[in-house]
Wavefront OBJ file of the C-alpha trace (Angstrom):
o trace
v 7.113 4.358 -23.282
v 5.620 0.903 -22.201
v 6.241 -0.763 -18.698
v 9.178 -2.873 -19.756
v 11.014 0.374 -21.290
v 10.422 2.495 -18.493
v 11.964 -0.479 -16.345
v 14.865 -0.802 -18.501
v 15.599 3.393 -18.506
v 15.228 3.303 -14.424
v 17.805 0.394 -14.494
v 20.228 2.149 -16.311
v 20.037 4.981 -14.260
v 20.832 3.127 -10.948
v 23.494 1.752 -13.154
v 24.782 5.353 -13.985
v 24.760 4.629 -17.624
v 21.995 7.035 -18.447
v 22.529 9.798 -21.507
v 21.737 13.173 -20.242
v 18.533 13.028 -22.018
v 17.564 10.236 -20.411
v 18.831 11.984 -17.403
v 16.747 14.137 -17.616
v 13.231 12.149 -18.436
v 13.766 10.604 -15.152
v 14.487 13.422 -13.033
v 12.123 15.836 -14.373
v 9.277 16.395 -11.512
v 6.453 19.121 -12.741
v 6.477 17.470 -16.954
v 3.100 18.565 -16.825
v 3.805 22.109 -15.569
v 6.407 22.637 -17.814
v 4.228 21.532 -20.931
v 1.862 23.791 -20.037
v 4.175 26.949 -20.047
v 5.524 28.954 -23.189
v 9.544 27.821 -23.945
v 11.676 30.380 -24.272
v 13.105 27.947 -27.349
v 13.342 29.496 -30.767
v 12.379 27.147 -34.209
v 15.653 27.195 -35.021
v 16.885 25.742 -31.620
v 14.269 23.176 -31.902
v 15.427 22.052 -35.430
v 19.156 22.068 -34.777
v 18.186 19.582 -31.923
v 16.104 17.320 -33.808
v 18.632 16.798 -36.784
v 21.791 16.156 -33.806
v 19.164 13.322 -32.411
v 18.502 11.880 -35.749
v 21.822 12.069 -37.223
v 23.268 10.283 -33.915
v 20.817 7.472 -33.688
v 21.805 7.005 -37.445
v 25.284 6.946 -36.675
v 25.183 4.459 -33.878
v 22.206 2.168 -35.750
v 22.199 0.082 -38.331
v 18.274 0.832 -39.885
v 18.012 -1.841 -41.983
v 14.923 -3.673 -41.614
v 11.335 -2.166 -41.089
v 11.314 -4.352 -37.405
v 14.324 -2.048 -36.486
v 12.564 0.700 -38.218
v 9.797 0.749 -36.131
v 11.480 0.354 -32.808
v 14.161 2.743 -33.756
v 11.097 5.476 -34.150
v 9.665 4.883 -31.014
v 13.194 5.388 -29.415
v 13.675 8.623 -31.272
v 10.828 9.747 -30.439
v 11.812 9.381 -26.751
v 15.143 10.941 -27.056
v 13.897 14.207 -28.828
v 11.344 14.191 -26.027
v 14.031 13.699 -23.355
v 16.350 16.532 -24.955
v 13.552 19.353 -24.928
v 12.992 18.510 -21.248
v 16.550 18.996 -20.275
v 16.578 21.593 -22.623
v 13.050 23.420 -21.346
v 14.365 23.167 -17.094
v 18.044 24.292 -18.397
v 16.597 27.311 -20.026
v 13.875 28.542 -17.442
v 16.499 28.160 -14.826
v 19.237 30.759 -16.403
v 16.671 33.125 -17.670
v 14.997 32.984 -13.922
v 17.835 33.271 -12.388
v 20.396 34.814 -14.223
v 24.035 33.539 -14.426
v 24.441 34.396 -10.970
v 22.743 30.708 -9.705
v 23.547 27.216 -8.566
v 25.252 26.195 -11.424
v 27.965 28.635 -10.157
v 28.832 26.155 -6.841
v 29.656 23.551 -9.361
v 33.672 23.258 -8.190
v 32.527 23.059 -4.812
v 30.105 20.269 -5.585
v 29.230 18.614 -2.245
v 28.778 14.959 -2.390
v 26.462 12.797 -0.906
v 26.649 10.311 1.939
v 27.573 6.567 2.053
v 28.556 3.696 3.782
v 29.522 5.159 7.269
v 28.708 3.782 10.815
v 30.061 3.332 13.829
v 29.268 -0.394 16.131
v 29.175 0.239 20.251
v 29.719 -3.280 21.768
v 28.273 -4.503 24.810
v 31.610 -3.726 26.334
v 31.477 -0.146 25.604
v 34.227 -0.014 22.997
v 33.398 1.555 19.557
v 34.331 0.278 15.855
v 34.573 3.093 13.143
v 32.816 0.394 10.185
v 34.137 3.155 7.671
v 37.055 2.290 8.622
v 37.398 -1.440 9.504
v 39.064 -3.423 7.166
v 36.399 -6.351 5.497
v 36.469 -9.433 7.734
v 35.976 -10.654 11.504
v 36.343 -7.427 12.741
v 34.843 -9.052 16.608
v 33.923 -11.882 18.666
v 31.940 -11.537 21.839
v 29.766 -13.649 23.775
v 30.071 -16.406 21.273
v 29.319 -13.972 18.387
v 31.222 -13.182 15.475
v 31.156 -9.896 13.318
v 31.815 -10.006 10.037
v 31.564 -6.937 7.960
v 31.652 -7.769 3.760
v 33.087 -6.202 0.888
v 29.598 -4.735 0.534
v 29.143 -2.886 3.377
v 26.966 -5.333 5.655
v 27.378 -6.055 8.874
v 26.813 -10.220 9.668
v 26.231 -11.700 13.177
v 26.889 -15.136 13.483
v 26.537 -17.409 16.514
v 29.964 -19.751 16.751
v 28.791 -21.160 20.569
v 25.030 -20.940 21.693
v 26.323 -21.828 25.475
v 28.424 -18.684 25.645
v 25.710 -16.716 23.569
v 23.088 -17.574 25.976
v 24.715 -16.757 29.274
v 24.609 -13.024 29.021
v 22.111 -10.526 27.887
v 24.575 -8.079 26.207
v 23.462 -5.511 23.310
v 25.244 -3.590 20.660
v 24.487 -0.592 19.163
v 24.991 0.820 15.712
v 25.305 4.046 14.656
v 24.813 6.215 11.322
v 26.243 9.816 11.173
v 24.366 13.038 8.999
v 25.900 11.444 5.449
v 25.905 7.846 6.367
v 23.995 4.380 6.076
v 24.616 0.811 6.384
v 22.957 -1.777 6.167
v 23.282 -5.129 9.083
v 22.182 -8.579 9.481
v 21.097 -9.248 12.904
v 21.538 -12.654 14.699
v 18.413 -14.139 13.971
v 18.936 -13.637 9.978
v 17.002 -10.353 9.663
v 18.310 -7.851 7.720
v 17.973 -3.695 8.809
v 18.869 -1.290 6.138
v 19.753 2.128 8.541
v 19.356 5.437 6.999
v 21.729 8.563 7.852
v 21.364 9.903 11.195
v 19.676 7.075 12.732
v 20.596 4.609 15.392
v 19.455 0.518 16.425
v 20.031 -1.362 19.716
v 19.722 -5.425 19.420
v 20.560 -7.744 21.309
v 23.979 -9.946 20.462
v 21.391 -12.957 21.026
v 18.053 -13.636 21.076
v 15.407 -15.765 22.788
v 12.548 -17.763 22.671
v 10.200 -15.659 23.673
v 10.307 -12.501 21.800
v 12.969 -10.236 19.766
v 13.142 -6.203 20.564
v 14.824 -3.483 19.007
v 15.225 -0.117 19.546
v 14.803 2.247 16.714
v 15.614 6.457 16.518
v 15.733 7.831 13.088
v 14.785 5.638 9.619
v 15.322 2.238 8.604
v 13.791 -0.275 6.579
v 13.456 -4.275 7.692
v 13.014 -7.530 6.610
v 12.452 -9.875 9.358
v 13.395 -13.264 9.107
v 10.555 -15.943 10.732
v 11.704 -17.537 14.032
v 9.789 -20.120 15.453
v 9.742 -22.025 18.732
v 10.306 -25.209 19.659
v 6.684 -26.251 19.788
v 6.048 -24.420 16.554
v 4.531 -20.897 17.378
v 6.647 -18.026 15.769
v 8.676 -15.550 17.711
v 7.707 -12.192 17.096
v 9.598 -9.260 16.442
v 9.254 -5.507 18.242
v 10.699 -2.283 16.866
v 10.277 -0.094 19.809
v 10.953 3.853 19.005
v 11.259 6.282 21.828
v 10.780 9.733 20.142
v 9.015 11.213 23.179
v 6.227 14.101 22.549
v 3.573 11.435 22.466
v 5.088 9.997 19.534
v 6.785 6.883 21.323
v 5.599 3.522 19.293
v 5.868 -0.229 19.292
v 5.854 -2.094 15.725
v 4.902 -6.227 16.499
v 5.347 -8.184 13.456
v 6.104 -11.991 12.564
v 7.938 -12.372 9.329
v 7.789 -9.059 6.997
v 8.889 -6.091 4.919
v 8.236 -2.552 6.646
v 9.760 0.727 6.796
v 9.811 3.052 9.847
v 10.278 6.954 10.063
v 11.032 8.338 13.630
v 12.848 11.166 13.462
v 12.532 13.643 16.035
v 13.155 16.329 13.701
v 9.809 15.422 11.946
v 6.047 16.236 13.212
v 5.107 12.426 12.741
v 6.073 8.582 13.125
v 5.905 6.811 9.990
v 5.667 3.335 9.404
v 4.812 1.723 6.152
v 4.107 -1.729 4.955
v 5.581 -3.752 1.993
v 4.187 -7.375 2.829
v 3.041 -9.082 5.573
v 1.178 -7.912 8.681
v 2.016 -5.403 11.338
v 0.457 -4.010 14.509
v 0.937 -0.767 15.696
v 0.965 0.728 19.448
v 0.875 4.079 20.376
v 2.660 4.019 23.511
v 1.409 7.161 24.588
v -2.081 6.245 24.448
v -1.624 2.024 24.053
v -4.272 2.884 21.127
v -3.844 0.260 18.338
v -4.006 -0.646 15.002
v -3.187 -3.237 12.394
v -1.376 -2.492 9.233
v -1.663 -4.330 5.965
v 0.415 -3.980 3.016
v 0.042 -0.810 1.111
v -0.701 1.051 4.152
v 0.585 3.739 6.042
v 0.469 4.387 9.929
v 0.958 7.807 11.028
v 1.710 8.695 15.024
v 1.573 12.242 15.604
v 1.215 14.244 19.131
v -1.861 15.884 18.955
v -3.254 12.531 18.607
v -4.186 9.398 21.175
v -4.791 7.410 18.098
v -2.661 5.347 15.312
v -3.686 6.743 11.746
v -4.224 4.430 8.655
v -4.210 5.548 5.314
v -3.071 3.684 2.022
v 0.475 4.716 0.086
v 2.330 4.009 -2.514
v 4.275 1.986 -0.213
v 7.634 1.489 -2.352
v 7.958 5.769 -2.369
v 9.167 5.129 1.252
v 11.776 2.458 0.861
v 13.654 4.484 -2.589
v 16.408 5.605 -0.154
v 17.686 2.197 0.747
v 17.942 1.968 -3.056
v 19.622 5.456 -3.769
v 16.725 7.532 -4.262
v 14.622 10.516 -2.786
v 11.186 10.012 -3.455
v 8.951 12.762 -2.819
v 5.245 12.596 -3.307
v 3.065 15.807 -2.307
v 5.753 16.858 0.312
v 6.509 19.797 1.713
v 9.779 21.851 1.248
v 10.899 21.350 4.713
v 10.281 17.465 4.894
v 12.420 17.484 1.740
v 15.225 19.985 3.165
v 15.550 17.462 6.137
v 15.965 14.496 3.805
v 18.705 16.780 2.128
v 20.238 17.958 5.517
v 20.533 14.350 6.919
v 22.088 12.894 3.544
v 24.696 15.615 2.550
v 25.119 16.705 5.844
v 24.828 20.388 5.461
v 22.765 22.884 7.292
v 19.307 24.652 6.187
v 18.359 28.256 6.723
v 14.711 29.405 5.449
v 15.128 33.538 3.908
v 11.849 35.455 3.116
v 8.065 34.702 3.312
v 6.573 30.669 4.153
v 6.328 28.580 1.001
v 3.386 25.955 1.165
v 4.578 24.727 -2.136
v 4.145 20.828 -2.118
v 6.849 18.278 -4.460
v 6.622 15.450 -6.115
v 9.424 13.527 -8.016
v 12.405 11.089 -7.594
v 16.030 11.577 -8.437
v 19.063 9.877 -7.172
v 20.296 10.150 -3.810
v 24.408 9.552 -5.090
v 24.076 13.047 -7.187
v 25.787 15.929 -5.674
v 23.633 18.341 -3.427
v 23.842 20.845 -5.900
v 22.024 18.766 -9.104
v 19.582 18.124 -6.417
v 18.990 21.416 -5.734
v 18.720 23.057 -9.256
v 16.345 20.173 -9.854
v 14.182 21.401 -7.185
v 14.891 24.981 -8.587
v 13.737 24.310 -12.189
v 10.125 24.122 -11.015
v 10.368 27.754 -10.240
v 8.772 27.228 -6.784
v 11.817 27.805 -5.155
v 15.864 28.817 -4.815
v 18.660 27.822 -3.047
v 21.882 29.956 -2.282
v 24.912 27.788 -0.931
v 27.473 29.006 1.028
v 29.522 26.356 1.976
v 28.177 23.354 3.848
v 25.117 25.644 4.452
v 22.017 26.353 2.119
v 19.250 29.057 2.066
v 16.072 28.389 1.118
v 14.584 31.259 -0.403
v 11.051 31.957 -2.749
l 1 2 3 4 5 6 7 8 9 10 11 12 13 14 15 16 17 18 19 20 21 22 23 24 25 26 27 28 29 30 31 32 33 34 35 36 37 38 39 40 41 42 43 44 45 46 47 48 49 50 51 52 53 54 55 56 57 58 59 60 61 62 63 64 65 66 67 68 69 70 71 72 73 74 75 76 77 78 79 80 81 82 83 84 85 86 87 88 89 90 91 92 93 94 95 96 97 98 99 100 101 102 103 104 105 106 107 108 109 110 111 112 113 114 115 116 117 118 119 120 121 122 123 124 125 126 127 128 129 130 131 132 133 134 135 136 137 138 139 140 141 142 143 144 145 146 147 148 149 150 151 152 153 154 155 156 157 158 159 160 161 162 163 164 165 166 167 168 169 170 171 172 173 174 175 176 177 178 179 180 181 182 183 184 185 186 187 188 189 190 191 192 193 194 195 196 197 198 199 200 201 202 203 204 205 206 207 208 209 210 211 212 213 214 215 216 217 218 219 220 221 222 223 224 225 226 227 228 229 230 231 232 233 234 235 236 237 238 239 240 241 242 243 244 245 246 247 248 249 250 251 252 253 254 255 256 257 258 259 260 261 262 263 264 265 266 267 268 269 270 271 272 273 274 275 276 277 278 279 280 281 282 283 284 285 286 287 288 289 290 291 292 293 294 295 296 297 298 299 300 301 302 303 304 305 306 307 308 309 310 311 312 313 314 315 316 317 318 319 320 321 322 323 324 325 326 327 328 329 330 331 332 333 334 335 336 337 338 339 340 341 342 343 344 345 346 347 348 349 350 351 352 353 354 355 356 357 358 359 360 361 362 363 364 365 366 367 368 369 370 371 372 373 374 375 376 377 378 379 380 381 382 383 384 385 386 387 388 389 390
């Protein structure tokens, strides 16, 4: 498939309007691995499935000209492809595994996360923003809050005066199985992953913007300038503690930070613009650019660089685990923190590494078997818990 096709099929599965063959193309992880081992498939099987393709592209298109002919072939040729790799994981799953697997929890499907937060006010009073009706849901300090049909939260300033005389902050909030997404006062906009937290203030200055940052989320800064022309900059500040506590400094730009506490490192990754990094620990330094990764861990002083594929680490805010090369555990947390379930680890280490992306609004358990069809691994749910076993 070219670049514009491949485009098209990753569209329609945001969209949910995928076939299960195409499904399946997209989620497979280990194509290569699977190619490479015997199917269990028998001729008869395979030529069954090749005349249901055919006959329902024939049914559905019109082949009437050799331009249609010749795109029509290319598309077949994609579907029968698509089928045998639903059809290959499918198989190697049941005859691993017996009947006895996965595919068993299906009634008790647990779903995934969504738009759930809750807003702190400078005040001290809370707002559930699952539950707040769309609107002007407060006014403070010569603020308004509006949260949309959408699911954003917008800060707007009705009366710089009354903004200005206070230093107040707010805090928002996203539970195991939540995100939201909020527009801060100076126009930037912070996409918050589940189990994650920011503190703003209601207003900023002149002479710098900080934020405080535990857990994930992914911004895009809006430029502020002064008066005389200089810009403002912009701090993320993330207290982890373990000699992982950071300071992000950017001017305008598109980044993504991973803090978790949960996780060995700090991870922040770059999308476009520039961005310094500060290991607080060790006020050791570096400067990002885009494509590039910093890693903060605690059994270093220093601030790592390598290069990335950098949009693998924004997928979530677009409903997607990406996983490239990463370990079962980092995976399990992503899992944890999304469905909001609990992980136990049965039987011997596994050092297995993933790679793969499938969508983050499919229940935990089609996540799971898709893990499962690589053979690396199994899972065993027992109600909101799951055990990890070789």
């Amino acid at each position: 498939m070219n670049k514009p096709e491949v485009e098209k099929l990753l569209k329609k599965y945001k969209d949910g309007l995928c076939t299960e063959q195409e499904k399946a193309l997209v989620e497979s992880w280990h194509l290569l691995e699977l190619s490479e081992k015997k199917s269990d498939l028998k001729q008869d099987e395979i030529i069954d499935a090749k005349n249901k393709i055919w006959q329902s592209i024939e049914e559905q298109t019109a082949l009437n000209t050799n331009k249609n002919y010749k795109l029509w072939i290319t598309i077949a040729a994609a579907a029968i492809v698509l089928f045998f790799i639903g059809f290959v994981i499918n198989n190697r799953v049941k005859n691993q595994f017996g009947e006895e697997n996965i595919a068993s929890n299906k009634l008790e499907a647990i779903k995934p996360g969504g738009n759930k937060a809750t807003l702190t006010l400078a005040d001290g009073s809370k707002i559930s923003l699952t539950d707040a009706t769309n609107g002007v849901i407060a006014k403070q300090a010569g603020i308004k809050i509006t949260k949309t049909n959408n699911g954003e939260l917008i800060y707007t300033v009705v009366s710089n005066d009354d903004a200005k005389t206070k230093k107040s902050f707010n805090t928002i909030e996203t539970p195991r199985g939540g995100q939201y997404q909020i527009n801060l006062p100076d126009g930037t906009k912070v996409w918050l992953n589940a189990e994650s937290s920011l503190k703003y203030p209601t207003t900023f200055n002149d002479a710098e913007r900080i934020v405080e940052l535990k857990g994930e989320a992914y911004f895009e800064v809006a430029k502020l300038t002064h008066k005389k022309g200089s810009r403002v900059p912009f701090k993320v500040r993330s207290e982890v503690g373990g000699g992982r506590n950071q300071m992000v400094e950017v001017l305008g730009t598109h980044f993504n930070i991973n803090a978790y506490s949960d996780e060995p490192n700090n991870k922040t990754t770059l999308l476009e613009g520039s961005v310094r990094i500060v290991n607080l620990s060790s006020l050791a330094s570096n400067i990002l650019k885009p494509g590039q990764q910093s890693i903060i861990a605690a059994s270093s002083p220093s601030v790592l660089i390598k290069n990335v594929d950098a949009e693998d680490a924004v997928t979530w805010k677009d409903g997607f685990f990406s996983f490239n090369d990463e370990n079962l555990q980092t995976i399990m947390n992503k899992i944890s923190r999304w469905y909001n379930v609990d992980v136990s680890y049965h039987g011997g280490k596994m050092d297995k590494l993933f790679g793969g992306r499938i969508s983050r609004f499919n229940s935990v358990n089609e996540v799971l078997e898709t893990l499962q069809a690589t053979g690396d691994v199994h899972f065993k749910i027992e109600g909101r818990r799951i055990l990890v076993m070789p």
